[in-house]
DSSP file (Angstrom, degrees, kcal/mol; ACC not computed):
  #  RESIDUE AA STRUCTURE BP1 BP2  ACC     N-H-->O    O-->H-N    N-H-->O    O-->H-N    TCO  KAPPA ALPHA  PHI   PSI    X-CA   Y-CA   Z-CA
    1    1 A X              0   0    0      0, 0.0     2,-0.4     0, 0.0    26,-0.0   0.000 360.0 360.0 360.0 153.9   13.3    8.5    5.2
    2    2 A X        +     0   0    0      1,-0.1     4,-0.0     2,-0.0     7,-0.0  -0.924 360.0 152.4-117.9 124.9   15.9    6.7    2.8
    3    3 A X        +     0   0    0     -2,-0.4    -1,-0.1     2,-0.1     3,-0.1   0.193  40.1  79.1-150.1  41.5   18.9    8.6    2.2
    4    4 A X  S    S-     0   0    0      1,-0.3     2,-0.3     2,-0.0    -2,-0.0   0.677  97.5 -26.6-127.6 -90.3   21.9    6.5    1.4
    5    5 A X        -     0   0    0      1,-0.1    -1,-0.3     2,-0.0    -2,-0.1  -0.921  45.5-155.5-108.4 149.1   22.8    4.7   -2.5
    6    6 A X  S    S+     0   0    0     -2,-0.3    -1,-0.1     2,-0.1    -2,-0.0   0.569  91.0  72.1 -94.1 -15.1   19.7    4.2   -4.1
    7    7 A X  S    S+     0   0    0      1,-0.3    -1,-0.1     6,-0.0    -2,-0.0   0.972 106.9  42.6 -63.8 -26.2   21.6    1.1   -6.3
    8    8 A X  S    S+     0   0    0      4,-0.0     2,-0.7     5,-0.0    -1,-0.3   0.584  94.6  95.2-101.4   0.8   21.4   -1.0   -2.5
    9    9 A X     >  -     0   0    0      1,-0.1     4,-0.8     3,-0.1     5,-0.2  -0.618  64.4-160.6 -79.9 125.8   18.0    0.0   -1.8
   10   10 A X  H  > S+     0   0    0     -2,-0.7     4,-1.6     2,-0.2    -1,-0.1   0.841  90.3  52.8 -63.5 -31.1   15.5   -2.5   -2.9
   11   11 A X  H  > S+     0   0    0      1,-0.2     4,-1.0     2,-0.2    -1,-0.2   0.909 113.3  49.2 -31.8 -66.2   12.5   -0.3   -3.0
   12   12 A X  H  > S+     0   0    0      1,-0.2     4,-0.8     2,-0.2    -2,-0.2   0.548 110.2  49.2 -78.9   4.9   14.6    2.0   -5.3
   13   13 A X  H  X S+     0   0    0     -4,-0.8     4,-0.9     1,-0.2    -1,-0.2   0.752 105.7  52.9-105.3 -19.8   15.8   -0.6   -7.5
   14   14 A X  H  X S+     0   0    0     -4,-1.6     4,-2.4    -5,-0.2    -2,-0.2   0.896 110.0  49.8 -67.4 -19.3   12.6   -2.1   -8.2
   15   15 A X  H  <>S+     0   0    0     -4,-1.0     5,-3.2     1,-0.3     4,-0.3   0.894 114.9  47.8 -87.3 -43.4   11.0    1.4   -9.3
   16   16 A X  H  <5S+     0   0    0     -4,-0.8    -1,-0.3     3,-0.2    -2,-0.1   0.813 106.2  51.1 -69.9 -37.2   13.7    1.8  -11.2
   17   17 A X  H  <5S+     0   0    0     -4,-0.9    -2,-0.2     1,-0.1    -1,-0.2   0.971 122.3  36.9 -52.2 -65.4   13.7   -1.7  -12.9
   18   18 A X  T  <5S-     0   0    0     -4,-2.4    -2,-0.2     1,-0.1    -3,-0.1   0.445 116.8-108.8 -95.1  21.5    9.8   -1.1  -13.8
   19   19 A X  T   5 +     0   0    0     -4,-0.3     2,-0.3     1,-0.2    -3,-0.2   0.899  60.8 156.0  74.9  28.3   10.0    2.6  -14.6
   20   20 A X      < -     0   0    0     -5,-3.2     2,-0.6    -6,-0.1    -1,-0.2  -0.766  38.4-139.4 -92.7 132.7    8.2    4.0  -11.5
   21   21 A X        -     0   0    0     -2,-0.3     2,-0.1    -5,-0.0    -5,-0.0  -0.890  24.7-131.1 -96.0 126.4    9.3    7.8  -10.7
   22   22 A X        -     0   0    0     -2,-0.6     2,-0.2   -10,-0.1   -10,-0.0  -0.389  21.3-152.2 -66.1 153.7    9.6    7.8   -6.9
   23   23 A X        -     0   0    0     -2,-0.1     2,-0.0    -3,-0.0    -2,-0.0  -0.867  11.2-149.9-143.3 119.9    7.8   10.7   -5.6
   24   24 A X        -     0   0    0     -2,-0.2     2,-0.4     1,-0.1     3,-0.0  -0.142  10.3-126.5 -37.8 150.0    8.6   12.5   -2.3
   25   25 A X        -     0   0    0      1,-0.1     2,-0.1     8,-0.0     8,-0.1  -0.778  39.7 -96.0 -82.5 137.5    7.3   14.3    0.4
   26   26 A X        -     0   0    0     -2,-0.4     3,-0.3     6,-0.2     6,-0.2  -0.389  49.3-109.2 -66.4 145.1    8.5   17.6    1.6
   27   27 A X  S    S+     0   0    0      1,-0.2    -1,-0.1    -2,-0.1     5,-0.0  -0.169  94.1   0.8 -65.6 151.0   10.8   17.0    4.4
   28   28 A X  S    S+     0   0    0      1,-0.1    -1,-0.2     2,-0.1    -2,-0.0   0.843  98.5 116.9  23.5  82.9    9.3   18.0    8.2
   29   29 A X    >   +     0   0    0     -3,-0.3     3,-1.8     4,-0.0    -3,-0.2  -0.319  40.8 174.3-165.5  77.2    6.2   19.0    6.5
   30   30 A X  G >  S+     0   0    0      2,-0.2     3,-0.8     1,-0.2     7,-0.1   0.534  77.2  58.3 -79.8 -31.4    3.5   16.3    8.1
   31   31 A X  G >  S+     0   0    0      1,-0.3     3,-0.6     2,-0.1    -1,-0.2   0.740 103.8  59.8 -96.2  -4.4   -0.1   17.8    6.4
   32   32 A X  G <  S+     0   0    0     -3,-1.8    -1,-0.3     1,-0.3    -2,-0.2   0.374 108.3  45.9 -99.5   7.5    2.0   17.0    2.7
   33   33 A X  G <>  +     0   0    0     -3,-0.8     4,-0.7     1,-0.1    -1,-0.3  -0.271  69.1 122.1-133.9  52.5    2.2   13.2    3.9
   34   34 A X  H <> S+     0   0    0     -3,-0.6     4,-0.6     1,-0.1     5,-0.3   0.726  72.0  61.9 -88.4  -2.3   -1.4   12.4    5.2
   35   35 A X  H  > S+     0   0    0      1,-0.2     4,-3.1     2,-0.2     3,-0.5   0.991 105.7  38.1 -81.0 -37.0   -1.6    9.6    2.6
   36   36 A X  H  > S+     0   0    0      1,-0.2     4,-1.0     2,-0.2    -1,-0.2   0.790 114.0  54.3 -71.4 -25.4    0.8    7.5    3.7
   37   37 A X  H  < S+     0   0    0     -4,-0.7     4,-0.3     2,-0.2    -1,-0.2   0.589 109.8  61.1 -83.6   4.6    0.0    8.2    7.8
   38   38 A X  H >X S+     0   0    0     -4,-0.6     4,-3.9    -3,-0.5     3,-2.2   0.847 107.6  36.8 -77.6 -79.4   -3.5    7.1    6.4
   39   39 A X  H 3< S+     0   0    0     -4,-3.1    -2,-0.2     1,-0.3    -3,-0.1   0.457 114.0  50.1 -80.1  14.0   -2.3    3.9    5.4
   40   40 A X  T 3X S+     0   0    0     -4,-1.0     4,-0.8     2,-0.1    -1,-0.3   0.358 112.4  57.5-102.0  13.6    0.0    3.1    8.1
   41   41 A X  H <> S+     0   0    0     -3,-2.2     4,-2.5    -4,-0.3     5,-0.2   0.901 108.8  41.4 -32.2 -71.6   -3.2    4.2   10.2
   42   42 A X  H  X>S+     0   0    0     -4,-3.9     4,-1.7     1,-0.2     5,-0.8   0.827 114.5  53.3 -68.4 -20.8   -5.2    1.8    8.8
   43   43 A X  I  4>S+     0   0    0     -5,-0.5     5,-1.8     2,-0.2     6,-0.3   0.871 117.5  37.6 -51.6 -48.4   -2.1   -0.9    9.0
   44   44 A X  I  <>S+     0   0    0     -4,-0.8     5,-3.2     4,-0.2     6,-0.2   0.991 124.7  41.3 -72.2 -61.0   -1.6   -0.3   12.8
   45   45 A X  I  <5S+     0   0    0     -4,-2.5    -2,-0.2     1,-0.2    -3,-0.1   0.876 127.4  32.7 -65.6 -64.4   -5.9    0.1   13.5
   46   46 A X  I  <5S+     0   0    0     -4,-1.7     4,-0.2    -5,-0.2    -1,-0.2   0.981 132.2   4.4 -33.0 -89.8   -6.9   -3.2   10.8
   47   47 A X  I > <S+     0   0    0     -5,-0.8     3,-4.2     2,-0.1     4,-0.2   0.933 119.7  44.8 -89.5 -84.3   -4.0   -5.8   11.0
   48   48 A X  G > <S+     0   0    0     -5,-1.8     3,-1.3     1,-0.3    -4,-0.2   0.745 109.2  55.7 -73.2 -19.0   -1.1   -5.6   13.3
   49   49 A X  G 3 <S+     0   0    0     -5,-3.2    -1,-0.3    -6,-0.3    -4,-0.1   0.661 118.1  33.4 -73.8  10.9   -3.0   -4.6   16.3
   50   50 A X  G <  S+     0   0    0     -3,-4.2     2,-0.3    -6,-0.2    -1,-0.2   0.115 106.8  72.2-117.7  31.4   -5.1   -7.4   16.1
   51   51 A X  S <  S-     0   0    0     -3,-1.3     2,-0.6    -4,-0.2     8,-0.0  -0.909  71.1-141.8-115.3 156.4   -2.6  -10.2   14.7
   52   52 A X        -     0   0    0     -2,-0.3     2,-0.2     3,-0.0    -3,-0.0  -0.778  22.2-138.6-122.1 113.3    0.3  -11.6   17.3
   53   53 A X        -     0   0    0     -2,-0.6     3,-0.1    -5,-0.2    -2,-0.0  -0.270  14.0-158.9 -24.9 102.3    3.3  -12.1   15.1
   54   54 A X  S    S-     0   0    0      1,-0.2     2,-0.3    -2,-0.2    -1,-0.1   0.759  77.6 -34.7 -57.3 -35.4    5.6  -15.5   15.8
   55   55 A X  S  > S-     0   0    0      1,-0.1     4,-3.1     0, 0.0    -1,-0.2  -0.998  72.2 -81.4-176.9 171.9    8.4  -13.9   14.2
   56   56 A X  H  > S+     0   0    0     -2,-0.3     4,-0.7     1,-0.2    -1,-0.1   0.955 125.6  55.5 -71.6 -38.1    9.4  -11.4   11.4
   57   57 A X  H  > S+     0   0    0      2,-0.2     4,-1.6     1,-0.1     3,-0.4   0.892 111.9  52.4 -48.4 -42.9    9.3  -13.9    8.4
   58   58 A X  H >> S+     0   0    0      1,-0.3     4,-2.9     2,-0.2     3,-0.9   0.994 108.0  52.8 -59.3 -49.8    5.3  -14.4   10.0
   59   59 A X  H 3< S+     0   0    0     -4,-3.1     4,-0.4     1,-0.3    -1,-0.3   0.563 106.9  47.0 -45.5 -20.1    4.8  -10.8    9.8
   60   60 A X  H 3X S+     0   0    0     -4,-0.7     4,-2.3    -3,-0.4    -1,-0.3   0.652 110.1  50.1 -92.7 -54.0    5.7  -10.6    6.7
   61   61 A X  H <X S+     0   0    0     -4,-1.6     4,-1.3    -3,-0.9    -2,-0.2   0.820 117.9  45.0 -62.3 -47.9    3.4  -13.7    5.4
   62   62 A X  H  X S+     0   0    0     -4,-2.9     4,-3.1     2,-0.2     5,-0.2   0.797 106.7  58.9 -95.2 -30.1    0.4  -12.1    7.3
   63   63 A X  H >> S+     0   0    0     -4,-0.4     4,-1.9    -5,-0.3     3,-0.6   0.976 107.3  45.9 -29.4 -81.7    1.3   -8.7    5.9
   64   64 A X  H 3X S+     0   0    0     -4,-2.3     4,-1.7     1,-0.3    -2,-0.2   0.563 112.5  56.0 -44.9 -31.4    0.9  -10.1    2.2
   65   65 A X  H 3X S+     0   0    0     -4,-1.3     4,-2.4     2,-0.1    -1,-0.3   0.898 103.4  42.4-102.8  -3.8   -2.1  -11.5    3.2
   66   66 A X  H XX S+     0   0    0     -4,-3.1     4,-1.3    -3,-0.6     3,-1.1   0.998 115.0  57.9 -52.8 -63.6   -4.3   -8.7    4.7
   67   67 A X  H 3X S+     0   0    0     -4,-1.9     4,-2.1     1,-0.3     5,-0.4   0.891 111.6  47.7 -35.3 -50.6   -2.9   -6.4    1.4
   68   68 A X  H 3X S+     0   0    0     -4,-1.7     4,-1.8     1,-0.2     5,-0.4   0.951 115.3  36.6 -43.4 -53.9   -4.4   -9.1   -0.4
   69   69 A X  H <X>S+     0   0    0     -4,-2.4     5,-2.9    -3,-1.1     4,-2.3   0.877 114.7  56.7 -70.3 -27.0   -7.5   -9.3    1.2
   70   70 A X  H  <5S+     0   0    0     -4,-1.3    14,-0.4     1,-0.2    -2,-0.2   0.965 117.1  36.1 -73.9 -46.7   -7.8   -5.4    1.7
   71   71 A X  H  <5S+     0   0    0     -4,-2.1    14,-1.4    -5,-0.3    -1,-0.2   0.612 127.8  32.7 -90.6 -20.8   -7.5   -4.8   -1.9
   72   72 A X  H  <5S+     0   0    0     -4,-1.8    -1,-0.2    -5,-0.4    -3,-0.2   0.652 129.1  23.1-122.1   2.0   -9.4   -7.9   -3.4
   73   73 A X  T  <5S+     0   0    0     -4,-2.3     2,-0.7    -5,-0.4    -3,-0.2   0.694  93.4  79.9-127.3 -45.6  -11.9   -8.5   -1.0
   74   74 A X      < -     0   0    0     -5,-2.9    10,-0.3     1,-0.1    -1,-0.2  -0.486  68.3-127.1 -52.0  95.0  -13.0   -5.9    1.2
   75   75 A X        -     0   0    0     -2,-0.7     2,-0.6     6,-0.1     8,-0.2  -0.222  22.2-147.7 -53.9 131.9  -15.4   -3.5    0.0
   76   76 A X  B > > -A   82   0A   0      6,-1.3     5,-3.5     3,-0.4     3,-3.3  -0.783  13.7-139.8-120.3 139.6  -14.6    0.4    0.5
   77   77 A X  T 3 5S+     0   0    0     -2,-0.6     4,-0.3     1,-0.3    -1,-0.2   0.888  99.5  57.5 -17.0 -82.8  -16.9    3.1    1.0
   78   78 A X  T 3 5S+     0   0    0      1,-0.3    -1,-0.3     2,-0.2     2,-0.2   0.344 103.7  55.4 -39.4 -17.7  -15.2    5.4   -1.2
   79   79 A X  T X 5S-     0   0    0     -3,-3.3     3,-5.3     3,-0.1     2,-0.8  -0.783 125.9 -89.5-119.8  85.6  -15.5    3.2   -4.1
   80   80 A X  T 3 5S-     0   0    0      1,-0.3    -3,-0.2    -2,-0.2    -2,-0.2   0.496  75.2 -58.1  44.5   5.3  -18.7    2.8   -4.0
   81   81 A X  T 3 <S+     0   0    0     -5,-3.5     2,-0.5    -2,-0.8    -1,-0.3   0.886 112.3 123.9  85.3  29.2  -19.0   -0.2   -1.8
   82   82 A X  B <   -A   76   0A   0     -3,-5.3    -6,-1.3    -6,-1.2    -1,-0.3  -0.928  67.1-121.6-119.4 147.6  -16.6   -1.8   -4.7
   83   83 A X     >  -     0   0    0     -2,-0.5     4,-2.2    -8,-0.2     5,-0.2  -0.396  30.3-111.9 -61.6 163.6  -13.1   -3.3   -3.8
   84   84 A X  H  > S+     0   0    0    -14,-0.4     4,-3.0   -10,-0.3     5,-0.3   0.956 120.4  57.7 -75.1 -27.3   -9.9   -1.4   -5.8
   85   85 A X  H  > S+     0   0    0    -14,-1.4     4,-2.8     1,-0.2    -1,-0.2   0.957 111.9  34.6 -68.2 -47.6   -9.5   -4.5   -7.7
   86   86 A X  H  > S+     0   0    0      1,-0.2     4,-0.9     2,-0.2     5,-0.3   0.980 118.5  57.9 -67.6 -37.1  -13.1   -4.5   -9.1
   87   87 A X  H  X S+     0   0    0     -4,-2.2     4,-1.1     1,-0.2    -2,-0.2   0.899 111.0  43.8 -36.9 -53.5  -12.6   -0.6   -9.1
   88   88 A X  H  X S+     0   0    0     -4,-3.0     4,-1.5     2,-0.2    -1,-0.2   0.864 111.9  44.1 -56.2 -49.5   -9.6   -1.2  -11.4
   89   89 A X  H  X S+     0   0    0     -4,-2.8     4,-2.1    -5,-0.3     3,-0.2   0.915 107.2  68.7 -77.3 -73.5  -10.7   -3.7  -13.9
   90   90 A X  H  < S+     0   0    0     -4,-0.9    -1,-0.2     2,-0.2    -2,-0.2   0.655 107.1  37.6  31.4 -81.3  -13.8   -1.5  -14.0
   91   91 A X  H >< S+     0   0    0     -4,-1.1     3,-0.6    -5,-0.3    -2,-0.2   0.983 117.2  45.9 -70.4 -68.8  -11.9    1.2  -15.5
   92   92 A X  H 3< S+     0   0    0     -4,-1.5    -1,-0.2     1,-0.2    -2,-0.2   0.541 130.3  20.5  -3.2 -57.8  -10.0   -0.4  -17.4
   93   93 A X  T 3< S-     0   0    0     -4,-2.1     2,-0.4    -5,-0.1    -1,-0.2  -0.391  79.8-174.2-131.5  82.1  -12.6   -2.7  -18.9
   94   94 A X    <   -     0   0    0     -3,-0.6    -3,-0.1     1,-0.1    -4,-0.1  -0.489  22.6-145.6 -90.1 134.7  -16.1   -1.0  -18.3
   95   95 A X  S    S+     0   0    0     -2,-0.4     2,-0.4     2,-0.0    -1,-0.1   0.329  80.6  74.2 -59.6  -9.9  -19.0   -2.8  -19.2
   96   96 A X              0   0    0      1,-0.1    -2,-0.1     0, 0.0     0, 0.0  -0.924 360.0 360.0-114.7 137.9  -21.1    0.2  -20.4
   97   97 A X              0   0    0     -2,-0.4    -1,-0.1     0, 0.0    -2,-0.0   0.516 360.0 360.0-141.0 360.0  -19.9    1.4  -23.6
């Protein structure tokens, strides 16, 4: 948890830069933050236990590219066996009209 100037946090200054309202969790309240323990589940379970890291700049590189791949290549169940990117455009531009 982040609780010190939001102007030197970088997180909060991009949100603020593109107009994102940050949105919180209730504090010691664990069943109101299963999305995020979802996706550093699937972080730990996916990628970093199988990757070995050279250094933090690597981690970082290999980070960007599992997000990449999870989101533009990898099909998920839950969308229909579609990636979020085709999920997105989809929506956005659906082909049945």
């Amino acid at each position: 948890e982040y609780r010190g100037n939001p102007d030197t946090h970088a997180l909060m200054k991009l949100c603020q830069t593109q107009g994102i309202e940050q949105r919180f969790t209730k504090v010691r309240t664990p069943r109101t933050n299963g999305k995020a323990e979802r996706v550093i589940r699937t972080l730990m379970q996916m990628w970093h236990r199988k990757t070995v890291f050279k250094n933090r700049a690597h981690r970082r590189i290999e980070l960007i590219r599992f997000v990449n791949w999870y989101n533009t290549v990898k099909p998920h169940a839950s969308l229909n066996n579609q990636t979020p990117l085709e999920t997105l455009i989809n929506y956005f531009y659906p082909t049945e009209l």
